[in-house]
C-alpha positions as CSV (number, residue, x, y, z in Angstrom):
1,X,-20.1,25.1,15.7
2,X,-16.2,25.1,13.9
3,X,-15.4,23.7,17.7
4,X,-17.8,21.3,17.7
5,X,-17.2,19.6,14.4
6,X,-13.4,19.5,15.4
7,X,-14.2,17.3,18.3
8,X,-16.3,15.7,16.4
9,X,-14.3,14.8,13.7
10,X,-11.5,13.8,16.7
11,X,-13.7,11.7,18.2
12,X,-14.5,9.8,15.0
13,X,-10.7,9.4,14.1
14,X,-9.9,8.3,16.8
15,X,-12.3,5.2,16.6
16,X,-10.8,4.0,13.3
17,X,-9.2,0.6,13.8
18,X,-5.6,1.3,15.1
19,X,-2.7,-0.5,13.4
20,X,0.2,-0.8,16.1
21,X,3.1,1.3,14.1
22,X,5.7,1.8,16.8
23,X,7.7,-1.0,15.3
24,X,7.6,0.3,12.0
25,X,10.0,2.6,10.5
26,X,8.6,4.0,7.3
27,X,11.9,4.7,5.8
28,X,12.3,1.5,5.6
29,X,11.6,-1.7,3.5
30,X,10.8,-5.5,3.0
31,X,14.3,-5.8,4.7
32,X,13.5,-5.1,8.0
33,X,11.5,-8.2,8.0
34,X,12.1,-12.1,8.9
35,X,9.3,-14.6,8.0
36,X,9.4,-18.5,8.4
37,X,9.3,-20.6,5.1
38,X,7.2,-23.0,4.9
39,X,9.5,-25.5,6.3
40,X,10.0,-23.6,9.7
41,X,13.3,-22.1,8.8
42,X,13.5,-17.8,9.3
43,X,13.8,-16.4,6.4
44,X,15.3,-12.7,6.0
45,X,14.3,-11.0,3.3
46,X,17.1,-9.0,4.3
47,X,18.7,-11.6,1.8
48,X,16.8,-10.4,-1.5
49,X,18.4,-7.1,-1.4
50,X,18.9,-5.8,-5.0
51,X,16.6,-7.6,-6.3
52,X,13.1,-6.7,-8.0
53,X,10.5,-9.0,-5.7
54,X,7.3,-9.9,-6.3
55,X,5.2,-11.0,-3.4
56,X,1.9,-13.1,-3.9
57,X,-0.6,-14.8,-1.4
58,X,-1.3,-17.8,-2.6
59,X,-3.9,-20.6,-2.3
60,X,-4.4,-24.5,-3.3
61,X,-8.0,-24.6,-3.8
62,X,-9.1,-21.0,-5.7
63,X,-9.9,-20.3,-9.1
64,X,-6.7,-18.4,-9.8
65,X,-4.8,-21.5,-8.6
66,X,-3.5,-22.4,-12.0
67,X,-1.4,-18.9,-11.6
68,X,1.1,-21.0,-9.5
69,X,2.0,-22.8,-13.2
70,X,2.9,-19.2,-14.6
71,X,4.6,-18.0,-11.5
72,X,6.8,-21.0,-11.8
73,X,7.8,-20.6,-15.8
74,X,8.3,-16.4,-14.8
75,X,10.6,-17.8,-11.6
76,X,12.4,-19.9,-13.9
77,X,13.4,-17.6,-16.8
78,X,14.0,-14.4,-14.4
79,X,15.8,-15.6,-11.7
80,X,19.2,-15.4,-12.2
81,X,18.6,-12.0,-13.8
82,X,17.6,-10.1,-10.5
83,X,14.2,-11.3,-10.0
84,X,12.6,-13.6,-7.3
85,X,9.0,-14.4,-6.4
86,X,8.0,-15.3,-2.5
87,X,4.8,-17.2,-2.1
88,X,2.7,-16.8,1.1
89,X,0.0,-19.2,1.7
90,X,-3.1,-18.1,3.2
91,X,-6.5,-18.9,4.0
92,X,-8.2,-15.5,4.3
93,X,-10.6,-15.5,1.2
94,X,-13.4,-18.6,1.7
95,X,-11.2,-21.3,3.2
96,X,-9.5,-21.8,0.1
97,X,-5.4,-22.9,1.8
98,X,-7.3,-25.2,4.6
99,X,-3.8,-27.0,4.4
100,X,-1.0,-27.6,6.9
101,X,2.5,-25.9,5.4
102,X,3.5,-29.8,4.7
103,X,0.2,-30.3,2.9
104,X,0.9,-27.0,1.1
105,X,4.3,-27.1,-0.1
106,X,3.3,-31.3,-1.1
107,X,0.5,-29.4,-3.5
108,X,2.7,-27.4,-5.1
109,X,5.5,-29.1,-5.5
110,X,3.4,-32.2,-6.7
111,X,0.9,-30.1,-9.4
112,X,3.4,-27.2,-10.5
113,X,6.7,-28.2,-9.5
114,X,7.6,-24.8,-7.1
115,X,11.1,-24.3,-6.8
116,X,10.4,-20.6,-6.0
117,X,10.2,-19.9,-2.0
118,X,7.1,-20.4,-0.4
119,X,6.7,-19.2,3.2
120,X,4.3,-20.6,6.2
121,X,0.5,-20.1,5.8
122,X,-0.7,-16.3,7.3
123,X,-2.7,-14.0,6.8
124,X,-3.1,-11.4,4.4
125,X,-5.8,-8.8,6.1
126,X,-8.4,-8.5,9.2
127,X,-7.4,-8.4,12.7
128,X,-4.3,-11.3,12.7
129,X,-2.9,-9.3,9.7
130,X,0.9,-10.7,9.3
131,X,3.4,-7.2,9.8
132,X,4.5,-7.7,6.6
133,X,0.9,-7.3,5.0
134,X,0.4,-4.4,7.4
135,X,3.2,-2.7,5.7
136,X,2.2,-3.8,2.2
137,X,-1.3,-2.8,2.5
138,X,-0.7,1.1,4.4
139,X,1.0,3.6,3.0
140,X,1.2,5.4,6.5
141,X,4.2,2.4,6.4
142,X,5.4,1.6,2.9
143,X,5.1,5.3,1.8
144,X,3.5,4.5,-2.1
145,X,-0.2,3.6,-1.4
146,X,-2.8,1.7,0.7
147,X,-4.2,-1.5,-0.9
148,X,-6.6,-3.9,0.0
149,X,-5.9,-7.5,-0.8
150,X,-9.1,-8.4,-2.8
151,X,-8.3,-11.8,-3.3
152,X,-6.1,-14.7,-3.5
153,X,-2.7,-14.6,-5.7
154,X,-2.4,-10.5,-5.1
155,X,1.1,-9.2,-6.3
156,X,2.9,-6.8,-4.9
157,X,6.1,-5.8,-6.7
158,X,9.1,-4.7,-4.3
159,X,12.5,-2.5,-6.4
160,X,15.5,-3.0,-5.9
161,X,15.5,-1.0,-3.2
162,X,13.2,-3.1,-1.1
163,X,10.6,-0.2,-1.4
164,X,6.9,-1.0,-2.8
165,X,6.8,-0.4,-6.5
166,X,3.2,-1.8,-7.7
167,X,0.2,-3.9,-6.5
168,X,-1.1,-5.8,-9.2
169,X,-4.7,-7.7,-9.4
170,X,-5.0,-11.1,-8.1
171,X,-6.7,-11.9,-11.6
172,X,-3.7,-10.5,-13.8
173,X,-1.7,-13.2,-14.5
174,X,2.2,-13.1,-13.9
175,X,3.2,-13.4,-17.3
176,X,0.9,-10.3,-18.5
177,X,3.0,-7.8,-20.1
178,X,2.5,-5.1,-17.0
179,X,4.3,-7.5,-15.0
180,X,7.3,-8.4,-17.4
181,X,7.5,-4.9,-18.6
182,X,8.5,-4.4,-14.7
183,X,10.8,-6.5,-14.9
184,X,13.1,-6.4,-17.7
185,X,12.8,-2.3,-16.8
């Protein structure tokens, strides 16, 4: 019976969804990975070393939308102490970044004035899951915890060291004192 419910048990692993990991090294960080911002251009976040990071998913037509205004004013009175926010648009909870990365960075530049950088539209969970989500969201990769991203404007706060510190709600808002507590620590 013991035998049984060990090939049972295998059998039932082994028909979890599989999450291709061979190009992971989970003694690493953010910086092993290059995204394109939203104007095309790579961007290495290789380049944010020593600095605290917080990374959001963002969207143009949610709810939460307004968060953009205090992810601006945080960008803007933290940034040259350490601190940098990298916005990634995308359109996995109800349709609500139907944009093109033009219309996108138009929107928030136009209604919140983003000087923060934003990065092309991806997605943030299922099946087309960006890499850098994948290592996020699994602590099989990022070594802290597994997360799902519930919803639109999701933080997840990267140390210095480019390791996974936090994931915060998407309905806490940037300025809450959790978030500022992080970091001026």
């Amino acid at each position: 019976m013991k035998g049984f419910l060990f090939i049972l048990l295998a059998i039932i692993s082994c028909g979890s969804p599989q999450v291709m990991t061979e190009n992971f090294d989970t003694s690493q960080s953010i910086y092993q990975f290059q995204v394109e911002d939203i104007e095309g251009n790579t961007f290495d976040l290789a380049s944010v070393k020593g600095k605290k990071v917080m990374i959001v998913n963002t969207a143009s037509k949610c709810g939460l939308t307004p968060q953009y205004e205090e992810l601006e004013a945080l960008y803007k009175e933290y940034k040259d102490q350490n601190f940098i926010i990298i916005g990634f648009p995308a359109n996995n909870f109800l349709s609500q970044e139907p944009g093109s990365n033009e219309e996108i960075a138009s929107f928030c530049q136009k209604n919140y004035g983003v000087s923060f950088p934003m990065m092309s539209k991806i997605s943030v969970k299922g099946k087309d899951m960006h890499p850098l989500y994948q290592f996020l969201t699994m602590k099989a990769l990022n070594g802290v915890e597994d997360s799902d991203v519930a919803w639109n404007f999701q933080k997840y706060l990267i140390g210095t060291d480019g390791k996974l510190e936090k994931v915060i709600s998407p309905k806490t808002t940037p300025m809450s004192e959790e978030i500022l507590s992080w970091i001026k620590g």
